[in-house]
Backbone as a chain_set.jsonl record, in Angstrom:
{"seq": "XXXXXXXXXXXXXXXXXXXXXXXXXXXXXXXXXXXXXXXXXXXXXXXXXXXXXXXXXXXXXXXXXXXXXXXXXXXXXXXXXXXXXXXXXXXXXXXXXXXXXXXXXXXXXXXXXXXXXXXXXXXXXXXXXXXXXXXXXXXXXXXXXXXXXXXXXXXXXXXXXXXXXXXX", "coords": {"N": [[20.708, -8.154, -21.281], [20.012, -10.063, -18.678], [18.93, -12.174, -17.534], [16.632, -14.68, -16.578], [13.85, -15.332, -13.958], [12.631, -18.057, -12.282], [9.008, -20.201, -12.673], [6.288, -21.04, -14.0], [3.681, -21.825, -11.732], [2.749, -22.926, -8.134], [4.719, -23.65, -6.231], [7.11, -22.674, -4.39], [9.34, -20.119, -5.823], [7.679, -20.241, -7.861], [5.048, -18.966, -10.056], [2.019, -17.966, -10.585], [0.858, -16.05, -13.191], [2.727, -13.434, -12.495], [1.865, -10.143, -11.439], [3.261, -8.406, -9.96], [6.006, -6.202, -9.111], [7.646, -5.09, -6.714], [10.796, -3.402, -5.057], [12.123, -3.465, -1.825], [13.612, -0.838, 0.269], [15.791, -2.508, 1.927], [16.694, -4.202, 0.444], [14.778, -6.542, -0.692], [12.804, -8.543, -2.758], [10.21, -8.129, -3.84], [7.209, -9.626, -4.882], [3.918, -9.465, -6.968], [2.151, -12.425, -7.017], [-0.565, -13.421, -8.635], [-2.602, -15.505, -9.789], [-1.866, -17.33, -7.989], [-2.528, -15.774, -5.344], [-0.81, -14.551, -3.258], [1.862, -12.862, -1.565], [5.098, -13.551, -2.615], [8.635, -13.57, -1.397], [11.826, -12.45, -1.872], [15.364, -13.249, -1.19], [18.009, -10.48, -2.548], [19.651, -12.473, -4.174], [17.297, -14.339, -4.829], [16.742, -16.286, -3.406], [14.552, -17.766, -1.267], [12.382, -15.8, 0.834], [10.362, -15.457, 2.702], [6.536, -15.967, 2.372], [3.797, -13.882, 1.585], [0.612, -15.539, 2.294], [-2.213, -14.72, 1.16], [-4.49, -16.85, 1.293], [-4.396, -17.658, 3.637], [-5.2, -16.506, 5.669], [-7.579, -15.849, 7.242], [-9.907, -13.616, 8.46], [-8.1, -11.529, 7.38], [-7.876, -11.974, 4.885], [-6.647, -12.139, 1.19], [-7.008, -11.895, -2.109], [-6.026, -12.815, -5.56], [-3.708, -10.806, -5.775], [-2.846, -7.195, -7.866], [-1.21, -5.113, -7.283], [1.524, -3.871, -5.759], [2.545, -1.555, -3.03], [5.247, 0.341, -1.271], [5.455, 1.712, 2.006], [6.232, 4.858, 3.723], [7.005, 3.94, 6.248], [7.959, 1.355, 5.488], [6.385, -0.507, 5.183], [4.282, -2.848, 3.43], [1.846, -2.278, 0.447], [-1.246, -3.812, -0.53], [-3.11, -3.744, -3.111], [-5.888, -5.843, -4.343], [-8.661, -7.713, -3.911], [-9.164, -6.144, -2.414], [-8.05, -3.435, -0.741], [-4.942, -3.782, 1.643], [-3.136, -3.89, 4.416], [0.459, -4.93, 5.566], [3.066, -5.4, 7.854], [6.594, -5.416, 6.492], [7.356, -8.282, 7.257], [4.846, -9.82, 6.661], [3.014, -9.572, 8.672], [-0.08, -8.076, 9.557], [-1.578, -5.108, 9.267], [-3.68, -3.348, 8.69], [-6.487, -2.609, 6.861], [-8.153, -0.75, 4.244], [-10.02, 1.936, 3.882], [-13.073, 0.043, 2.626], [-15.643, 1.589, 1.66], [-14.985, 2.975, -0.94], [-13.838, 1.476, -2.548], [-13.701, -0.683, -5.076], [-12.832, -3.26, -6.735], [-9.707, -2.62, -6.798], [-7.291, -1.708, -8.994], [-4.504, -0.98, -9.004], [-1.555, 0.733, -7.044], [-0.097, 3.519, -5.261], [1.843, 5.37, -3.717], [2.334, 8.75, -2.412], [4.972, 11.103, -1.691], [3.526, 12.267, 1.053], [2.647, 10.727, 2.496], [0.124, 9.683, 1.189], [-2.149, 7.646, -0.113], [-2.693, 6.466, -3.454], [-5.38, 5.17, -5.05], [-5.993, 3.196, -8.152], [-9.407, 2.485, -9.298], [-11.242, -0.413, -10.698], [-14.232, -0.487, -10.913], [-16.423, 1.577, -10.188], [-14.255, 2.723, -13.222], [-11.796, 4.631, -11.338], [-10.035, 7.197, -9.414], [-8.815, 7.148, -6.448], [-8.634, 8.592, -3.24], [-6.656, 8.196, -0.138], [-5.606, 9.077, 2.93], [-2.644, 8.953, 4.955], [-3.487, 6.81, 7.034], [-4.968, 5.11, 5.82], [-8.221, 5.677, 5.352], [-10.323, 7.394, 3.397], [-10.284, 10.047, 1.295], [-10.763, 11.345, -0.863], [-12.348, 11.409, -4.429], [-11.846, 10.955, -8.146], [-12.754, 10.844, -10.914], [-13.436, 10.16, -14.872], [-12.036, 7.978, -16.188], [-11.538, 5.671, -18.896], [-10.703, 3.045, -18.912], [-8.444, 2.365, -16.423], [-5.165, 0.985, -15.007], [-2.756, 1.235, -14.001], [-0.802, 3.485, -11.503], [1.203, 5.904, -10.559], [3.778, 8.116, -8.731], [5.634, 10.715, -9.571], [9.279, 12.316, -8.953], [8.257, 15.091, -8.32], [6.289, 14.98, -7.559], [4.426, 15.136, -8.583], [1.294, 12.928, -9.793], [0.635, 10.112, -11.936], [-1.495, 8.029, -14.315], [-2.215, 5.444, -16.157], [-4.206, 5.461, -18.527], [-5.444, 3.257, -19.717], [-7.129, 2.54, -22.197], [-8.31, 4.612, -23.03], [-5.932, 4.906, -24.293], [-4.236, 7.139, -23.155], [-1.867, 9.051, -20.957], [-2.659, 10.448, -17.7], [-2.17, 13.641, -16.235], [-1.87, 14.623, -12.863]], "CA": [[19.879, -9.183, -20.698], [20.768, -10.442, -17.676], [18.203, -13.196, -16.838], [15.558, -14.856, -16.278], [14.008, -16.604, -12.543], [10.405, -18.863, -11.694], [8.515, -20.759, -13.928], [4.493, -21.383, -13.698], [3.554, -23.334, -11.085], [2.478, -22.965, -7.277], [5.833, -23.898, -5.43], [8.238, -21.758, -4.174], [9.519, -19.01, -6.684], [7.338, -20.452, -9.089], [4.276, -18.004, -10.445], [0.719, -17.987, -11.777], [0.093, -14.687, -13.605], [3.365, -12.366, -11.571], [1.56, -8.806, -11.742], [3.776, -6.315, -9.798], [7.109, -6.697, -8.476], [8.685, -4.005, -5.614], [12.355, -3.737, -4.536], [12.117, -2.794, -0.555], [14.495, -0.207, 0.859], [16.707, -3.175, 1.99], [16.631, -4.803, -1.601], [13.967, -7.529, -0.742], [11.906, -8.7, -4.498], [8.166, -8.626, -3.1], [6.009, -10.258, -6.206], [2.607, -10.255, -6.282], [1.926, -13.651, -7.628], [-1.618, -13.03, -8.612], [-3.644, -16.393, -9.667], [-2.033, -18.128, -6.237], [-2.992, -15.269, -4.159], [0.396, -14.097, -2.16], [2.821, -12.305, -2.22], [6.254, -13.974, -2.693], [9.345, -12.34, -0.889], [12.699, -13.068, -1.655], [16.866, -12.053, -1.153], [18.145, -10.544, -4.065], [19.979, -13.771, -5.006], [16.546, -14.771, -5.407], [16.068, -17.109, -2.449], [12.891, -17.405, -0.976], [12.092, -15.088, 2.487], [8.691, -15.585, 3.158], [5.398, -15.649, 1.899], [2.131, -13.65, 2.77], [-0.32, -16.217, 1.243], [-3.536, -14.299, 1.411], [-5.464, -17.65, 1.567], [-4.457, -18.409, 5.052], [-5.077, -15.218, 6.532], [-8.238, -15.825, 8.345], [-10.615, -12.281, 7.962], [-7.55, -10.908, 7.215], [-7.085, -12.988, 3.75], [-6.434, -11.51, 0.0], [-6.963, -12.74, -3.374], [-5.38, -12.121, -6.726], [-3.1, -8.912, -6.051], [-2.283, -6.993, -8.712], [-0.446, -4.356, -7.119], [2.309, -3.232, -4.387], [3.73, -0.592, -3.072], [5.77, 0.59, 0.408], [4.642, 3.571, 2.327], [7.341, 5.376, 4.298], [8.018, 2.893, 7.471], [8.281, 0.049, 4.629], [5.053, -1.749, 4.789], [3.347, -3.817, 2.263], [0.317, -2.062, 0.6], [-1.554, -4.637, -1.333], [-4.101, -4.033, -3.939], [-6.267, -7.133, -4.558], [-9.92, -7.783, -3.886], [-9.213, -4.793, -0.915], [-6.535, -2.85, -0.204], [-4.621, -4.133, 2.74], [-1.267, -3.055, 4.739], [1.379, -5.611, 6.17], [4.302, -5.385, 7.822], [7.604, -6.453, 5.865], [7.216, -9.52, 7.537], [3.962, -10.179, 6.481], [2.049, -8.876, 9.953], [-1.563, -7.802, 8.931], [-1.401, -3.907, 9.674], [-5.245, -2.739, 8.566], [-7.359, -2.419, 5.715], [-8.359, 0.801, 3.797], [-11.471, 2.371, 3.909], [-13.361, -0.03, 2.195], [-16.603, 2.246, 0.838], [-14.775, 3.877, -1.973], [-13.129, 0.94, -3.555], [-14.379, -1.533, -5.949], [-11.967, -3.805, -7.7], [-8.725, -1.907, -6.878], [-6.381, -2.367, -9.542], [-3.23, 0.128, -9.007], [-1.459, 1.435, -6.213], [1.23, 4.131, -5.473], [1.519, 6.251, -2.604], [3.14, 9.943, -2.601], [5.864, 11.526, -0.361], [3.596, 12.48, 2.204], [2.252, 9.156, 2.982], [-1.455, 9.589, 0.682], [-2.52, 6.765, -1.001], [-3.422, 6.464, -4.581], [-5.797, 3.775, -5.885], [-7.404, 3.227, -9.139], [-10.587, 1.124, -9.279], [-12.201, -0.708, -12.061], [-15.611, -0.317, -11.504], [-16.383, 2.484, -11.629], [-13.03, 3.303, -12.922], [-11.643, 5.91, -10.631], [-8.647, 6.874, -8.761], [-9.099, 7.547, -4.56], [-7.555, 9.064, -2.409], [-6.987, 8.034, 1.309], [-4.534, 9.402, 3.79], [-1.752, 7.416, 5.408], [-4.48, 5.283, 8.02], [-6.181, 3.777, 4.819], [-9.329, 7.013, 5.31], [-10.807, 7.595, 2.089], [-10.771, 11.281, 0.908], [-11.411, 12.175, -2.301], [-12.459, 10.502, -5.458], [-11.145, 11.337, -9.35], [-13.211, 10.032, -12.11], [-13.118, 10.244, -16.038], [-11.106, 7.46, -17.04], [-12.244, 5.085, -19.651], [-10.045, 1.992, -18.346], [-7.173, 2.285, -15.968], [-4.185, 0.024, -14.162], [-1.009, 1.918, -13.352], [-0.824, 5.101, -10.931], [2.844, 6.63, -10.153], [3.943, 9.586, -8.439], [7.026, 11.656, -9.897], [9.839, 13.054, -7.733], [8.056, 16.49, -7.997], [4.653, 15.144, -6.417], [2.963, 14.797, -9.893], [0.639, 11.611, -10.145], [0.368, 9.987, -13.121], [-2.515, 7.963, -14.533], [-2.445, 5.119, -17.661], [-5.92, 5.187, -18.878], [-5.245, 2.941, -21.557], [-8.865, 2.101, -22.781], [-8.142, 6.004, -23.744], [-4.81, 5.437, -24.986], [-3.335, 8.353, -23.127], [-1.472, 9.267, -19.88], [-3.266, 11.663, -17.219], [-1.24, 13.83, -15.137], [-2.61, 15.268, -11.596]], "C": [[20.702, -9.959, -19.681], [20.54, -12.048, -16.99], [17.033, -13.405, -16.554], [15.464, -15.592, -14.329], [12.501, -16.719, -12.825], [10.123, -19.32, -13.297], [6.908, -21.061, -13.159], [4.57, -22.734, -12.906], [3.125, -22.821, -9.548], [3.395, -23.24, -6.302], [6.587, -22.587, -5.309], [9.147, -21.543, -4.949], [9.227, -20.166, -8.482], [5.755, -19.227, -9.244], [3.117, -18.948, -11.105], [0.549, -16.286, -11.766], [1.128, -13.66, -12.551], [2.79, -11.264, -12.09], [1.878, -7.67, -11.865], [5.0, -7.248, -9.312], [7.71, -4.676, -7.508], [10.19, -4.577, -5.023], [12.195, -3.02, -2.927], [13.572, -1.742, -0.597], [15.866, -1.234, 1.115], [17.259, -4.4, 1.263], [15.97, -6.206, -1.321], [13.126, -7.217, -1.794], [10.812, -9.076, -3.283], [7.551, -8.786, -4.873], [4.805, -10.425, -5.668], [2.229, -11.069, -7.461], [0.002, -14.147, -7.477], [-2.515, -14.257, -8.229], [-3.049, -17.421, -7.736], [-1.975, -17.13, -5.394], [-2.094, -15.06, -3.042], [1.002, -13.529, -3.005], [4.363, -12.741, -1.796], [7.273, -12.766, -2.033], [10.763, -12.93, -0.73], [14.258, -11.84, -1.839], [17.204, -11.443, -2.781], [19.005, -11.292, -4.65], [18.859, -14.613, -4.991], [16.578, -16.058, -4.445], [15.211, -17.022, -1.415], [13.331, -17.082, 0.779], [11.445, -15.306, 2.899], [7.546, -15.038, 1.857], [4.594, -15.392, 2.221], [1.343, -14.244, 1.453], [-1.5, -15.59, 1.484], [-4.8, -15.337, 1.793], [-5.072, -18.167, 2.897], [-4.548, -17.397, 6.225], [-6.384, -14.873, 7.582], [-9.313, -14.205, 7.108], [-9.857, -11.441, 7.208], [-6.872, -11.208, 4.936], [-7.313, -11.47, 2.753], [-6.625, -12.388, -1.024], [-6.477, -11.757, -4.742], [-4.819, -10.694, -6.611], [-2.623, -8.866, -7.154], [-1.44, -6.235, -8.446], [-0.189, -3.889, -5.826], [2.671, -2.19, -4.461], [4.125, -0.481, -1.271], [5.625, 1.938, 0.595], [5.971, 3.648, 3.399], [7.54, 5.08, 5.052], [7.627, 2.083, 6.832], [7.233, -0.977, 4.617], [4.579, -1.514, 3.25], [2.171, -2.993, 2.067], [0.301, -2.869, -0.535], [-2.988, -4.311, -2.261], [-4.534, -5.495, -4.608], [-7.944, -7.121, -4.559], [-10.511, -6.113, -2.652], [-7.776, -4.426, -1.283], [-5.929, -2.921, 1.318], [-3.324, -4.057, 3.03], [-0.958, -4.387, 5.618], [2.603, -5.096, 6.363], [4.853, -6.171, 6.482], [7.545, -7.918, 5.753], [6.448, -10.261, 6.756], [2.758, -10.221, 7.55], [0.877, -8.226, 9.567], [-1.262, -6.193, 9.961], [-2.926, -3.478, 9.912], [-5.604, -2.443, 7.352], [-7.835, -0.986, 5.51], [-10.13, 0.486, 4.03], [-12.559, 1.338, 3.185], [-14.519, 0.403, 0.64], [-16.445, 2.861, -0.468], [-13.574, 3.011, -2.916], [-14.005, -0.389, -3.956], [-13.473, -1.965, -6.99], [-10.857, -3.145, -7.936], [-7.511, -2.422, -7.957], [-4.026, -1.822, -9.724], [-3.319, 0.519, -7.239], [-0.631, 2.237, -6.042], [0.783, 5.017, -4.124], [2.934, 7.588, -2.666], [4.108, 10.538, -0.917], [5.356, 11.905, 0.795], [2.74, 11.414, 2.992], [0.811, 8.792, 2.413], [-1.259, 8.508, -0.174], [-3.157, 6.485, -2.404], [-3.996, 5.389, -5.371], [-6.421, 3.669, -6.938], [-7.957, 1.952, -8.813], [-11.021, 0.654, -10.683], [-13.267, -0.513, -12.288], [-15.888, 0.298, -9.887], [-14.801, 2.89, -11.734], [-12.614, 5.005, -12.83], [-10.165, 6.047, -10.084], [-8.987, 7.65, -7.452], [-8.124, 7.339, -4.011], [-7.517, 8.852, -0.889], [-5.484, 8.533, 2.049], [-3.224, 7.963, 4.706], [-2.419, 6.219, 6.503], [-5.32, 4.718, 6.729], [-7.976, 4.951, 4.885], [-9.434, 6.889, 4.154], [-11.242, 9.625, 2.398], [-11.185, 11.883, 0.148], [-11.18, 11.04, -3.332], [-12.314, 10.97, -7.084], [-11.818, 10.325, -10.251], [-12.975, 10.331, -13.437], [-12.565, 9.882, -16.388], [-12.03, 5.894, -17.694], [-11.854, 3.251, -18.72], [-9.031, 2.017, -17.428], [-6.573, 1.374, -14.844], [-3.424, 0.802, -13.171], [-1.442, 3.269, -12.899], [0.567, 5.182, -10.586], [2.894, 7.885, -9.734], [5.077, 9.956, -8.542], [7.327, 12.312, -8.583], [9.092, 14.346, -7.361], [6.608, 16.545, -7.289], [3.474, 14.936, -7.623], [2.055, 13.576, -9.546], [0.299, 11.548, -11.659], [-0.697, 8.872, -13.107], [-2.368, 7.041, -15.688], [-3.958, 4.652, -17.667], [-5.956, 4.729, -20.099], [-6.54, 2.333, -22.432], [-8.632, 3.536, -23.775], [-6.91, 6.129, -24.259], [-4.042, 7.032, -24.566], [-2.587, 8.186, -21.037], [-2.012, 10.463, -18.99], [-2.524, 11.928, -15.827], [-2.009, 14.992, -14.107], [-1.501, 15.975, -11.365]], "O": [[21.842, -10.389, -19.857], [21.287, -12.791, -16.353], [16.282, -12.472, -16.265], [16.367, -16.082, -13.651], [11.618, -16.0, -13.293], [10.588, -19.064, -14.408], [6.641, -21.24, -11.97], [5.033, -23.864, -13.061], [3.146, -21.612, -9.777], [2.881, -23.07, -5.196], [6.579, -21.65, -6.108], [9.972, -22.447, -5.087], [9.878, -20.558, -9.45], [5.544, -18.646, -8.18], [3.128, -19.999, -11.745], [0.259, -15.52, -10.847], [0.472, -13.022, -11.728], [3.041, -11.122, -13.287], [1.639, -6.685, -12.564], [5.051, -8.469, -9.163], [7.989, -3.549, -7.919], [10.559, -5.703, -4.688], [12.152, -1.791, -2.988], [14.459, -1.919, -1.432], [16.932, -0.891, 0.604], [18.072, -5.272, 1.57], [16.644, -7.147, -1.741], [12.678, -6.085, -1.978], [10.686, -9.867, -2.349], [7.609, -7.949, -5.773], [4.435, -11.017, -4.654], [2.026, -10.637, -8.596], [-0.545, -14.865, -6.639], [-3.066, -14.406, -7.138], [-3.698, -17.888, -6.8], [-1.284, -17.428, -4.419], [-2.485, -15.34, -1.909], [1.02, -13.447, -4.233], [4.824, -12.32, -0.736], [7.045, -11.556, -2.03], [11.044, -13.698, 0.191], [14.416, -10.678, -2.213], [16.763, -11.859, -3.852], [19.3, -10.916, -5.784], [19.172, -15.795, -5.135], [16.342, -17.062, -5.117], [15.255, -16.037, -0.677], [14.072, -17.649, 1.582], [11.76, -15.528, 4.068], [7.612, -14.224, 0.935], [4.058, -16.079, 3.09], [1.306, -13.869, 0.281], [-1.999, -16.204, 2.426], [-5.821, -14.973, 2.378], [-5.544, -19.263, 3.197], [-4.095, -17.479, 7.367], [-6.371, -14.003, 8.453], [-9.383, -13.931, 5.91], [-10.401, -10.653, 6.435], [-5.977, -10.803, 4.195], [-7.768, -10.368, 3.058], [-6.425, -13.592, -0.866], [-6.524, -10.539, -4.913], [-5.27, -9.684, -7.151], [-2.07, -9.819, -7.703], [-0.512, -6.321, -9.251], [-1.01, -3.573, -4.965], [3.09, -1.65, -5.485], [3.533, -1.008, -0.329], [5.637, 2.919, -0.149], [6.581, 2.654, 3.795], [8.561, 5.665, 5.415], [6.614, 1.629, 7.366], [7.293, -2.091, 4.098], [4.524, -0.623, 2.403], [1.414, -2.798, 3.018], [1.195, -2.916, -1.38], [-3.997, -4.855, -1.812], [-3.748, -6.182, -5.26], [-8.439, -6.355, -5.386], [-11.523, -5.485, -2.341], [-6.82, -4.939, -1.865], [-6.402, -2.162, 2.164], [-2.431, -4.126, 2.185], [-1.848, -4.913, 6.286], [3.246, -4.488, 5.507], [4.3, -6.978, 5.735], [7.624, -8.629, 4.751], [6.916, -11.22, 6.143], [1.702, -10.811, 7.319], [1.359, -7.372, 8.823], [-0.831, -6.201, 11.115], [-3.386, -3.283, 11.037], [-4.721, -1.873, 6.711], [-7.907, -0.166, 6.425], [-10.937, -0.427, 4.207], [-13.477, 2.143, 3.026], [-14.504, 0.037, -0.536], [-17.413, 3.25, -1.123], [-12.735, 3.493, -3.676], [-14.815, -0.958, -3.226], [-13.274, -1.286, -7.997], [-10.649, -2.89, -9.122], [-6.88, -3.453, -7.723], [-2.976, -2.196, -10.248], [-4.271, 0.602, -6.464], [0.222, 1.918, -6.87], [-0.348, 5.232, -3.689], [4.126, 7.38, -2.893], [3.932, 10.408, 0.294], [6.139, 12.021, 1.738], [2.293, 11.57, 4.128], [0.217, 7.832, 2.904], [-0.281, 8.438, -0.917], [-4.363, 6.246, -2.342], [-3.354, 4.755, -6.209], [-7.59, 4.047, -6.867], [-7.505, 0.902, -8.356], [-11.099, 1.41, -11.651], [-13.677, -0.336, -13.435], [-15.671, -0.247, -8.805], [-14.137, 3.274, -10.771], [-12.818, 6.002, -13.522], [-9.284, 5.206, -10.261], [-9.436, 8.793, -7.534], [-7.183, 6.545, -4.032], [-8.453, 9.394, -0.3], [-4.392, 8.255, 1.554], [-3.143, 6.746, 4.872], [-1.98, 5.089, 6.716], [-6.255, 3.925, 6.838], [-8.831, 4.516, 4.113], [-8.571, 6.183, 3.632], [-11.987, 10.221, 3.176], [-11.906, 12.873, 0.273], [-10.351, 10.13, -3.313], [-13.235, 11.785, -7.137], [-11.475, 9.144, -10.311], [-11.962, 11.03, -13.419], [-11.92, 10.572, -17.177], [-12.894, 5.255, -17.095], [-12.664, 2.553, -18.111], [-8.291, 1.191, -17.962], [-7.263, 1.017, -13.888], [-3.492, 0.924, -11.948], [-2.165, 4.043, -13.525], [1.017, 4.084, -10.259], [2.182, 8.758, -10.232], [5.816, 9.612, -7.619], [6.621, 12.693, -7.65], [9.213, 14.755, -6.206], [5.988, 17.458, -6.745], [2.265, 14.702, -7.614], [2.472, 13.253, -8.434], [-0.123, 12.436, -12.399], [-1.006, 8.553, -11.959], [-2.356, 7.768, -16.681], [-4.598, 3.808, -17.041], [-6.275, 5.261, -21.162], [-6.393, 1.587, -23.401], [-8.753, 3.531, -25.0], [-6.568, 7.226, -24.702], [-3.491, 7.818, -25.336], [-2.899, 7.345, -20.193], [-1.84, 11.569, -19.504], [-2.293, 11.211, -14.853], [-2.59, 16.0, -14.509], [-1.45, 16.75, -10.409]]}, "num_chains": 1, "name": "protein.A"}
C-alpha cells in the first residue's frame, strides 16, 4: 500500500463518485469524476493539469462519465451521457455516432483504432470505427460495465447481472 489522494468534494483533486481512472502515454492520471461531470487531469505527483468540465462545454458539454480510454494519437474518449473525443488538452474532437448508443457505460478501443462501447439500455456492446461511425451491434448481455481488449485482439465483456465474463 502505497497511498491514498482526494477526498469528496467539488474542488480541485477532490471527487464525487471517481469511476475510471487512465494513465496517458506521458503518465498524465485522467479521472473521470462522475457526479461533478469532468474529467480531472493531473502530473503524476498528483498536481492538478487541467480540467475538461463537461458543464461548460457549450453543445459540446458531458455529464456523469463513467468511462475513459485513449485511442492511438492519445485523445480522450469519454463515455457519459454520449460518447465524446477530446484532445489531451481537453479540445472537443467529435462525437460518436449517436443512433446506436443509449446510456453508454464502458469504453475500450482495440489496436486498430475500433471502438468498443457497452450500453445499458438495451444492454449491448457497439462497434464504431476510429471517426466515432457506428458498425455493428452485439447483444445478449443481462447487465454490463467493463469492456477490455487483450494484447492478442480478444475483447472481453463483464456481464455481471450474469455473473460471467464474455470473450469476443
Amino acid at each position: 500500500f502505497l497511498g491514498t489522494f482526494g477526498e469528496e468534494g467539488t474542488g480541485m483533486g477532490q471527487f464525487d463518485i471517481p469511476c475510471d481512472m487512465q494513465i496517458s502515454q506521458e503518465g498524465m492520471v485522467y479521472v473521470a469524476d462522475r457526479d461533478n461531470s469532468r474529467i480531472q487531469v493531473f502530473h503524476s505527483d498528483w498536481t492538478v493539469s487541467h480540467i475538461i468540465d463537461g458543464k461548460v462545454l457549450g453543445e459540446n458539454s458531458f455529464s456523469k462519465p463513467e468511462s475513459i480510454c485513449f485511442d492511438l494519437s492519445g485523445n480522450v474518449h469519454l463515455a457519459s451521457n454520449s460518447v465524446t473525443v477530446f484532445t489531451c488538452s481537453g479540445q472537443f474532437v467529435h462525437t460518436y455516432d449517436q443512433s446506436q448508443l443509449n446510456g453508454p457505460r464502458g469504453i475500450a478501443i482495440d489496436s486498430a483504432g475500433y471502438s468498443l462501447v457497452v450500453n445499458s439500455n438495451p444492454v449491448s456492446l457497439s462497434i464504431f470505427n476510429p471517426s466515432g461511425t457506428f458498425i455493428h451491434l452485439i447483444g445478449g448481455f443481462k447487465k454490463s460495465f467493463g469492456v477490455s481488449v487483450s494484447p492478442d485482439g480478444s475483447v472481453w465483456v463483464a456481464d455481471y447481472s450474469n455473473s460471467r465474463l464474455v470473450k469476443f
